[in-house]
N, CA, C and O of each residue as an XYZ file, in Angstrom:
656
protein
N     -42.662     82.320    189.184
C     -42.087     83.135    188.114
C     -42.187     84.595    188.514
O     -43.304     85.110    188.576
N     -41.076     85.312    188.795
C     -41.038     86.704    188.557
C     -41.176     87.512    187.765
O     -40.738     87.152    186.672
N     -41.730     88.803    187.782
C     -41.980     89.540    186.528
C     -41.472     90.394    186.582
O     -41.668     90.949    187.663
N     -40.336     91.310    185.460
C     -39.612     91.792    185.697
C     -39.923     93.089    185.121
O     -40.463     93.120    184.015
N     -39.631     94.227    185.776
C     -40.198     95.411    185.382
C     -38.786     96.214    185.235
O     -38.217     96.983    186.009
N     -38.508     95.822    184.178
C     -36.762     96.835    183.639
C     -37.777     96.096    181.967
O     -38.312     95.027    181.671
N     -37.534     97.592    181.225
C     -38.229     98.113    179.849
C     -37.216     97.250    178.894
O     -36.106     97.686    179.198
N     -37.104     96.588    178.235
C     -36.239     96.337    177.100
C     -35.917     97.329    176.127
O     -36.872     98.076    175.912
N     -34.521     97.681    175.230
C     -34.228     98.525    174.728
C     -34.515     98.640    173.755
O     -35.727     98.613    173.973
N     -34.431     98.786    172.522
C     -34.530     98.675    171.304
C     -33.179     98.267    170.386
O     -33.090     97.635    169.334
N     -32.107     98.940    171.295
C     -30.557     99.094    170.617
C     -29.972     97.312    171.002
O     -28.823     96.935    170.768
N     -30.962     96.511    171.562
C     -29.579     95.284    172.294
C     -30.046     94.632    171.693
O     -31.095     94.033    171.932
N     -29.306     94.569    170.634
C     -29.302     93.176    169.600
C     -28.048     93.061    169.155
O     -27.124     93.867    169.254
N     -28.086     91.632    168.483
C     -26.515     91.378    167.624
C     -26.708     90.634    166.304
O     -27.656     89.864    166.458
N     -26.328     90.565    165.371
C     -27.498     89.351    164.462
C     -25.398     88.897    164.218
O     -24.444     89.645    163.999
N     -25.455     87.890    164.340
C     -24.587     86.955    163.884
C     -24.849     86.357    162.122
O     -26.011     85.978    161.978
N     -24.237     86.261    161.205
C     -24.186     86.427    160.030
C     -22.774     85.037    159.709
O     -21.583     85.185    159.982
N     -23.262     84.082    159.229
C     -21.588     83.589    158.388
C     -21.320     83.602    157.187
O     -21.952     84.033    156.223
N     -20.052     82.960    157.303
C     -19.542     83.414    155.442
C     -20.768     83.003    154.481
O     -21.337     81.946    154.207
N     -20.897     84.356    154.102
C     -21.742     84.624    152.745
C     -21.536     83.486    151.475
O     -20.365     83.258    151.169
N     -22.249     83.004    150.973
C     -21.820     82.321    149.614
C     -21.514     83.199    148.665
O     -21.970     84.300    148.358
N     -20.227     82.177    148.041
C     -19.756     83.347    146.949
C     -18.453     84.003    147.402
O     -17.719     84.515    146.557
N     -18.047     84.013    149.049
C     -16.925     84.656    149.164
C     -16.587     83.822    150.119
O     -17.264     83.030    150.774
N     -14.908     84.211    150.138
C     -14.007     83.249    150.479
C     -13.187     83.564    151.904
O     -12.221     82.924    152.321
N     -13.857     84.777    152.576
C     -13.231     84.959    154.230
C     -14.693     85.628    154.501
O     -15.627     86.005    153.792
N     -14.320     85.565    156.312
C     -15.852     86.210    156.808
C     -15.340     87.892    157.472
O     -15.551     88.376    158.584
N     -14.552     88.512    156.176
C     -14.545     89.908    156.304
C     -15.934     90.504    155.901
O     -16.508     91.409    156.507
N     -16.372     89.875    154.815
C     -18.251     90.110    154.194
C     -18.890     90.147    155.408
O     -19.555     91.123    155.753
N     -18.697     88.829    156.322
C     -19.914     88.993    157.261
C     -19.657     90.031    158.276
O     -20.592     90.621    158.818
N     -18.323     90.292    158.575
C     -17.880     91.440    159.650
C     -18.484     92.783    159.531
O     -19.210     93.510    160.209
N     -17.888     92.812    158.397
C     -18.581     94.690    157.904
C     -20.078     94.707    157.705
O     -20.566     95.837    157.686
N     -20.798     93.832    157.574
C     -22.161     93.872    157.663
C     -22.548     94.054    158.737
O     -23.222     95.051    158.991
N     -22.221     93.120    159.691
C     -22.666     92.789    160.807
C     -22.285     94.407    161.637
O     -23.125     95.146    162.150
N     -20.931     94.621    161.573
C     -20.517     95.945    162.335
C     -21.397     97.062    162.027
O     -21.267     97.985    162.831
N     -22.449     97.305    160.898
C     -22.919     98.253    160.266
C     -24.418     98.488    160.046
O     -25.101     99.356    159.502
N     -24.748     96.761    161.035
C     -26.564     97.229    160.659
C     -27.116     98.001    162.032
O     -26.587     98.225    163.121
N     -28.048     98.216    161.634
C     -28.461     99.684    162.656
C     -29.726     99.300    163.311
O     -30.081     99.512    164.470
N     -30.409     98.625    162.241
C     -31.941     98.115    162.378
C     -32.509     97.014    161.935
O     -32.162     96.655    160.810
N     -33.571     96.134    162.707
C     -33.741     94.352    162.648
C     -34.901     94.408    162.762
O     -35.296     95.104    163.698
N     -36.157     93.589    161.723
C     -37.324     93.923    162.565
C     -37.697     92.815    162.409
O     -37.835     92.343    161.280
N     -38.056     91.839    164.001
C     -38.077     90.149    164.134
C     -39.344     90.521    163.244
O     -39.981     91.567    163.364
N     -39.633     89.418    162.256
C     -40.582     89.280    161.265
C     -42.006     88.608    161.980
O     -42.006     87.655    162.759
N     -43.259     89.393    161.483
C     -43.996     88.265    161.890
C     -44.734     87.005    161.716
O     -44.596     86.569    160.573
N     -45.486     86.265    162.489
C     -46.270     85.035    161.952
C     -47.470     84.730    161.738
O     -48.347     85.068    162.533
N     -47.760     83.966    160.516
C     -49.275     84.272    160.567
C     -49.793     82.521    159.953
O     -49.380     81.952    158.943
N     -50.714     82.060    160.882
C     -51.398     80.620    160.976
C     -52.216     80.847    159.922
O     -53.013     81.694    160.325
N     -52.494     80.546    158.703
C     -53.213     80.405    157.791
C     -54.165     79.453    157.716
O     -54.061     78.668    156.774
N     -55.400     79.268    158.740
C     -56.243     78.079    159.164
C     -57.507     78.565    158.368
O     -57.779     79.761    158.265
N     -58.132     77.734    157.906
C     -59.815     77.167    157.742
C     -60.435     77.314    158.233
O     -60.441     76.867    159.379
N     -61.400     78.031    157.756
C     -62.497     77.964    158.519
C     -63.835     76.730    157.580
O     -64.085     76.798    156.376
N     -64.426     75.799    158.497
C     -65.925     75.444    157.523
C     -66.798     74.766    158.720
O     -66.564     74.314    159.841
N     -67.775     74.915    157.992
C     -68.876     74.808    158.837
C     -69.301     73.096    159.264
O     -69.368     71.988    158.733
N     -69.499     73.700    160.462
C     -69.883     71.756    161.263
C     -70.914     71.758    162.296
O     -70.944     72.378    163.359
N     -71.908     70.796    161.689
C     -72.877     71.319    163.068
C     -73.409     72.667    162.986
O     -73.429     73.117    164.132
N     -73.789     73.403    162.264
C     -74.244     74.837    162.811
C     -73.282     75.512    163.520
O     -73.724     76.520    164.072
N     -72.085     75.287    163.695
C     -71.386     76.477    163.657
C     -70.353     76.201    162.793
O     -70.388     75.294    161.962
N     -68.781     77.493    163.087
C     -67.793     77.461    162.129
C     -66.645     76.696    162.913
O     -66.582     76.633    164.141
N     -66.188     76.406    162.462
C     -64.610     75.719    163.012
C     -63.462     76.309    162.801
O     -63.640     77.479    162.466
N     -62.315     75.992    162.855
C     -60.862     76.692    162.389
C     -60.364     75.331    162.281
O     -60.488     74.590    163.256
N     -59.724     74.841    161.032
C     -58.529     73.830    160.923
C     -57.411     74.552    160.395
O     -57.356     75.401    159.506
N     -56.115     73.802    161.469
C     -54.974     74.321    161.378
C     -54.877     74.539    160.268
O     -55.608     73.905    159.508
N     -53.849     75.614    159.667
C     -53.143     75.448    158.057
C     -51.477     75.438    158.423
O     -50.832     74.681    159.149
N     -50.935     76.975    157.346
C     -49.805     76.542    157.503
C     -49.129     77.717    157.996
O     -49.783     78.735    157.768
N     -48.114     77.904    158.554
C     -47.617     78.985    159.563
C     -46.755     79.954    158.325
O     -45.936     79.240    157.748
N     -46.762     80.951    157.966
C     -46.540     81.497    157.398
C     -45.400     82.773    158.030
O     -45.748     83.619    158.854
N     -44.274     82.690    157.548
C     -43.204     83.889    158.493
C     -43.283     85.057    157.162
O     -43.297     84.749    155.970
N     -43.323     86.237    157.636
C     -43.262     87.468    156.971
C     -41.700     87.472    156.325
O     -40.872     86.714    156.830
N     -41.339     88.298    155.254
C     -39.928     88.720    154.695
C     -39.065     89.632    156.250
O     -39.631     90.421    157.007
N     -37.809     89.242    156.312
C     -37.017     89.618    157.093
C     -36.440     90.579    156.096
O     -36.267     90.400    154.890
N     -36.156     91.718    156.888
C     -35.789     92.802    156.577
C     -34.380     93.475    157.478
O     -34.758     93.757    158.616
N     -33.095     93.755    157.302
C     -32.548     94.889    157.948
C     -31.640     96.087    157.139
O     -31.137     96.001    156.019
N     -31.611     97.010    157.907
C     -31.158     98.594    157.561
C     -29.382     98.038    157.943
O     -29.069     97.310    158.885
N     -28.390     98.666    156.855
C     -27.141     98.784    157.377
C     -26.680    100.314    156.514
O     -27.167    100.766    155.478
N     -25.364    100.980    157.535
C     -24.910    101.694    156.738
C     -23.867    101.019    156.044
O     -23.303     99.983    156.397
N     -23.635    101.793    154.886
C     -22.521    101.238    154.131
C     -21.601    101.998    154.319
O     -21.681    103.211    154.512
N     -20.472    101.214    154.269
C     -19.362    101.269    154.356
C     -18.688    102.270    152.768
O     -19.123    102.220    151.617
N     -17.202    103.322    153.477
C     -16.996    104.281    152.678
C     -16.678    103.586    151.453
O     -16.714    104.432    150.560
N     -16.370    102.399    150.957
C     -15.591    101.938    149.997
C     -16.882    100.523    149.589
O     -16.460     99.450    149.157
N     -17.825    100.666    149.723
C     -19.110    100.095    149.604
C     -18.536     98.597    149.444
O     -18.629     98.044    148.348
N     -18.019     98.029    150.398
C     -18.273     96.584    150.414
C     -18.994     95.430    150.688
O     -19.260     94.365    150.131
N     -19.349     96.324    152.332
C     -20.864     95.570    152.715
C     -21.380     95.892    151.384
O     -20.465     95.679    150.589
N     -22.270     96.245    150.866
C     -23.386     96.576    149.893
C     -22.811     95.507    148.797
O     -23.521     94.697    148.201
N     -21.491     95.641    148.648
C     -20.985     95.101    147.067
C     -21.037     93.150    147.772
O     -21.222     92.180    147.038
N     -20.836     93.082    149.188
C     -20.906     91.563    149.288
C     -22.087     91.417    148.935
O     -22.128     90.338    148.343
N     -23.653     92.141    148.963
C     -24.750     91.587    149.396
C     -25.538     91.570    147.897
O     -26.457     90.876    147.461
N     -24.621     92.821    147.242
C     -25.069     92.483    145.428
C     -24.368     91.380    145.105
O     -24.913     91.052    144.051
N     -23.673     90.734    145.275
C     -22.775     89.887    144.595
C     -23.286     88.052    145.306
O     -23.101     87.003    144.688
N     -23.638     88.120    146.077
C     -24.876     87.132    146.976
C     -26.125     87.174    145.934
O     -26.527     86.226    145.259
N     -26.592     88.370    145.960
C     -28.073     88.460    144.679
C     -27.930     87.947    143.594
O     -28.686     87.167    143.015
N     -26.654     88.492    143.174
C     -26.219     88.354    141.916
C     -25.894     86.543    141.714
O     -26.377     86.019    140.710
N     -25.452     86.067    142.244
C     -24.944     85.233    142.393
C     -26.254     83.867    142.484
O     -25.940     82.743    142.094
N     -27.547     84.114    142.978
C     -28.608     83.707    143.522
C     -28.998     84.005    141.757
O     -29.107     82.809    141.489
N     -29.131     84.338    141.114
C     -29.874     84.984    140.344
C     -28.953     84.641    138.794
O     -29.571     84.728    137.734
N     -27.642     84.305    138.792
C     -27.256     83.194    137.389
C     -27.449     82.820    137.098
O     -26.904     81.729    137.266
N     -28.652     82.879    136.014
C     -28.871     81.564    135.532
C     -28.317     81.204    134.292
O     -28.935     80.430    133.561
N     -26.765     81.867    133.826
C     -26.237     81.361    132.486
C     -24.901     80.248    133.207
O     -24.513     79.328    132.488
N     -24.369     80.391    134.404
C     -23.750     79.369    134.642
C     -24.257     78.667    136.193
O     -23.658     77.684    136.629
N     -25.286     79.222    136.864
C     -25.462     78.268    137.538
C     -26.595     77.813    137.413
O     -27.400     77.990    138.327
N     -26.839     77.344    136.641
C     -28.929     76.782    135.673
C     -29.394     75.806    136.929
O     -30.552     75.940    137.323
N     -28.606     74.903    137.524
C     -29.260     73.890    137.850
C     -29.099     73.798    139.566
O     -29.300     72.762    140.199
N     -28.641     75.275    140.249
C     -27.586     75.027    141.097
C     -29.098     74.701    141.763
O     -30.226     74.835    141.290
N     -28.503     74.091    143.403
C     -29.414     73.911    144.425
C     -29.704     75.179    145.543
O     -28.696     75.801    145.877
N     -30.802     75.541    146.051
C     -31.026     76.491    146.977
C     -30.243     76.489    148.213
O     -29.991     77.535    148.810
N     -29.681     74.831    148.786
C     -28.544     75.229    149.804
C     -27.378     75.460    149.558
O     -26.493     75.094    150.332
N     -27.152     76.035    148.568
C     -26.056     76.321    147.872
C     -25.653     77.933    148.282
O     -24.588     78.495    148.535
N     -26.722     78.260    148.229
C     -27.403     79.709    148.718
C     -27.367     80.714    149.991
O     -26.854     81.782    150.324
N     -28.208     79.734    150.480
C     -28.890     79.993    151.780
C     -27.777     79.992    153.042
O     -26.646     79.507    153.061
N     -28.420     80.622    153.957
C     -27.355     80.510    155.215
C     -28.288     80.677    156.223
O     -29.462     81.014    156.069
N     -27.642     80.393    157.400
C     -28.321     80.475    158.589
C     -27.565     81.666    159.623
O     -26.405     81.800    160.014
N     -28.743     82.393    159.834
C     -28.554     83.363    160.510
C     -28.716     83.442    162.045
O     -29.398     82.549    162.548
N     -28.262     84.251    162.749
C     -28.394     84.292    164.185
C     -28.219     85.420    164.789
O     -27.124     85.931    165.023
N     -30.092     86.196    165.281
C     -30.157     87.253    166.000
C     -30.279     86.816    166.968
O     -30.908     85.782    167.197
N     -29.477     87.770    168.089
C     -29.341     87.190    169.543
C     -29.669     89.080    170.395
O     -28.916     90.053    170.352
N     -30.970     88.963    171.031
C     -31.574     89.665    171.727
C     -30.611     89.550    173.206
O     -30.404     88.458    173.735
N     -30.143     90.676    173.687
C     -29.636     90.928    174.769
C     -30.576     91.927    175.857
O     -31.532     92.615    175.501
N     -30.040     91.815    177.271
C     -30.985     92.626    178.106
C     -29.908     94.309    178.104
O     -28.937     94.578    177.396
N     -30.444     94.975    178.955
C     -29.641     95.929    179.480
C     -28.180     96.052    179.931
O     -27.401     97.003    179.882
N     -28.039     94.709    180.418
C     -26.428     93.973    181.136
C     -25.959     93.468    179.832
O     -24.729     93.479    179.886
N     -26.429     92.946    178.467
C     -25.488     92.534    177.952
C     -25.975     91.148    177.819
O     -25.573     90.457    176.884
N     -26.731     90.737    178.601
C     -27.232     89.217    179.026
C     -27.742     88.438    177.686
O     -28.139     89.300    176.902
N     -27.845     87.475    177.274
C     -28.575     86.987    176.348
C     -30.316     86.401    176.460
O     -30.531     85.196    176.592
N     -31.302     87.272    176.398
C     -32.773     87.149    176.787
C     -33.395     86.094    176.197
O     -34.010     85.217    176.805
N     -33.176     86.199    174.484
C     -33.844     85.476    173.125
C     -32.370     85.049    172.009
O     -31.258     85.575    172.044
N     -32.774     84.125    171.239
C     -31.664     83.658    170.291
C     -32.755     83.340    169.257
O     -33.667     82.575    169.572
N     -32.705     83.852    168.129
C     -33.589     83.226    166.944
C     -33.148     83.150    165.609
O     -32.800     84.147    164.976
N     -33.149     81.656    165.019
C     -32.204     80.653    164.240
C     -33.456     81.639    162.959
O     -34.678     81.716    162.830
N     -32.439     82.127    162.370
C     -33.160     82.455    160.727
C     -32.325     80.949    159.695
O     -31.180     80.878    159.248
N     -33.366     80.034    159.626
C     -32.779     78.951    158.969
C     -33.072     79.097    157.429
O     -34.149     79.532    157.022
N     -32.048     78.707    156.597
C     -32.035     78.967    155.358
C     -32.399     80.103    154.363
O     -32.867     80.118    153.224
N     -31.962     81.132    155.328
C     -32.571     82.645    154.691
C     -31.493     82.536    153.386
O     -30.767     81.575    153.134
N     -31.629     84.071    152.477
C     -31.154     83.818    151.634
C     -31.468     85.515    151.270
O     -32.260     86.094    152.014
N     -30.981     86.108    150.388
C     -31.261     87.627    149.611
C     -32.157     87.880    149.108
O     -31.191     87.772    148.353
N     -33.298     88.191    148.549
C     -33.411     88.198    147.332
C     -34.236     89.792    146.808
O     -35.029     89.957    145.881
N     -33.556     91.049    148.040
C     -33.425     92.196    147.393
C     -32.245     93.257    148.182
O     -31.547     92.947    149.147
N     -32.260     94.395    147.559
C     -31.076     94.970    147.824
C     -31.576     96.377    147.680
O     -31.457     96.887    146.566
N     -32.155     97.124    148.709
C     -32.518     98.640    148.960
C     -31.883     99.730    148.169
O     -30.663     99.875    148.254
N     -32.539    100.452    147.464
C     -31.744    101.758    146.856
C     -30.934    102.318    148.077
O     -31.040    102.061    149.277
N     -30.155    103.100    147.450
C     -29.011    103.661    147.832
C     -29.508    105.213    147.422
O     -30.109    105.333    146.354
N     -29.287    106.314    148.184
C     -29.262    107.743    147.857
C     -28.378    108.429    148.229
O     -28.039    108.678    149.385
N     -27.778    108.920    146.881
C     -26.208    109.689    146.868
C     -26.752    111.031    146.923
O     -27.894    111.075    146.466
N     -26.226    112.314    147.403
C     -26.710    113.489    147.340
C     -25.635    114.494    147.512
O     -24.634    114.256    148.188
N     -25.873    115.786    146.811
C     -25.156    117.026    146.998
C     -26.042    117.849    148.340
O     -25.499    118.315    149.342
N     -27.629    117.871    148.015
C     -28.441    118.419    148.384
C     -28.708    118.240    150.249
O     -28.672    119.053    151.172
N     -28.943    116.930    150.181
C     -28.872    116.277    151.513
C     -28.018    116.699    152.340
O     -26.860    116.988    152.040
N     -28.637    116.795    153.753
C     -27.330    117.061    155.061
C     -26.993    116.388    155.654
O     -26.273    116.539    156.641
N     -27.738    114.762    154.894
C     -26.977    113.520    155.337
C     -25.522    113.060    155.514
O     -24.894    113.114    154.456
N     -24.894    112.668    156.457
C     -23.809    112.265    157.045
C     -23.374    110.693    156.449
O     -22.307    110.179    156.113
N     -24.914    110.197    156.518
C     -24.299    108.169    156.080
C     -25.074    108.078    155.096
O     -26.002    108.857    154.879
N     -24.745    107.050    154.358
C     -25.353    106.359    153.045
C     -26.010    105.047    153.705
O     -25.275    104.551    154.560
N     -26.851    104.582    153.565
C     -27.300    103.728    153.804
C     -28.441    102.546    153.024
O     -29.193    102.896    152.114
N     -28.400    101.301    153.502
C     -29.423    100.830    152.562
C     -29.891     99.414    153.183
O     -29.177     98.824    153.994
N     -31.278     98.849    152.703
C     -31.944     97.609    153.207
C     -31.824     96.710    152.492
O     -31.959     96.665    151.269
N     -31.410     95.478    153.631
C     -31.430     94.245    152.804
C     -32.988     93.412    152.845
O     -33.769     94.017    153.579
N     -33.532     92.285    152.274
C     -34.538     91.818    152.768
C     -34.079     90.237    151.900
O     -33.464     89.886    150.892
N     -34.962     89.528    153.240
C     -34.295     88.100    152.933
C     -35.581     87.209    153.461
O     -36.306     87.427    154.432
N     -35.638     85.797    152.197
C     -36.695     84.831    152.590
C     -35.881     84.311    153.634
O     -34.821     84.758    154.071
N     -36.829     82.827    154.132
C     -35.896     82.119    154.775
C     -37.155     80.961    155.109
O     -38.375     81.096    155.016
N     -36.360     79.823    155.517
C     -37.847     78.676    155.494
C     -38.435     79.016    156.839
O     -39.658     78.882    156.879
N     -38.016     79.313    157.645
C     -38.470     79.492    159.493
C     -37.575     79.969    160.355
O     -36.401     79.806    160.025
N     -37.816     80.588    161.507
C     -36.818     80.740    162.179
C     -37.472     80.173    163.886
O     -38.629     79.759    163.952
N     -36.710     80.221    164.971
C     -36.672     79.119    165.363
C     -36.194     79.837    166.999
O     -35.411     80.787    167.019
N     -36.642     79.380    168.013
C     -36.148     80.189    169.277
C     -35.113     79.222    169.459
O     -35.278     78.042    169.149
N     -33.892     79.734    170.023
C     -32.525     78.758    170.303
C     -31.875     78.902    171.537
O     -30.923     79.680    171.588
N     -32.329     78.092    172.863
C     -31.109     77.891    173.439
C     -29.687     78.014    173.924
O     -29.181     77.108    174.587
């Protein structure tokens, strides 16, 4: 095995996104996707036991626990990204006509795909059954010498998954 001494970037990523629930072409997932800026792979944490055996302590496995996925997009001048991703929340969150709906009803599967310097594909990681369930303030300003509007999404999801 070689070890390769070229730095990885920060900028080479792609997160692949499909049609959103709730809407009916994957223009939603385009303008999102064209517009996020920032991804931060979530982390993991083994939730094991500790108890005592013999005079000393042990560790029994528990359960693997993935952190909330989070990303930054700008929005778009005519706020659609933003308006697909309220309308996903919104939509998650009916409970006068959808009382009984099911969670894969919901959910989608996502796909960040880590690239090298060339473009190459390094890492692929399956966000399986993620889903919304917040939507970042937004700050409009006179004052500001801000140029973009921008805002964070953050999303559960049951696991995600290295892919091939």
């Amino acid at each position: 095995m070689s070890i390769s001494l070229n730095k990885s970037s920060p900028n080479n990523f792609e997160l692949y996104i499909p049609l959103l629930p709730g809407c009916s072409s994957l223009d939603s997932s385009r303008s999102i996707m064209l517009n996020i800026h920032n991804v931060v792979i979530p982390g993991i944490a083994n939730n094991s036991t500790e108890h005592a055996f013999m005079g000393s302590n042990i560790f029994f496995g528990g359960t693997v626990n993935f952190s909330e996925w989070t990303i930054s997009f700008i929005i778009d001048e005519n706020f659609e990204n933003w308006q697909y991703l309220y309308n996903w929340l919104m939509l998650i969150f009916d409970k006068k006509e959808n009382f009984n709906a099911n969670c894969d009803d919901y959910s989608i599967d996502m796909t960040l795909n880590i690239v090298n310097n060339f473009k190459k594909t390094v890492l692929k990681l399956k966000f399986v059954g993620a889903f919304i369930f917040s939507l970042g303030d937004v700050t409009l300003s006179y004052r500001d010498n801000a140029s973009i509007v921008e805002s964070e999404a953050s999303f559960y999801y049951r696991y995600y998954e290295i892919i091939n």
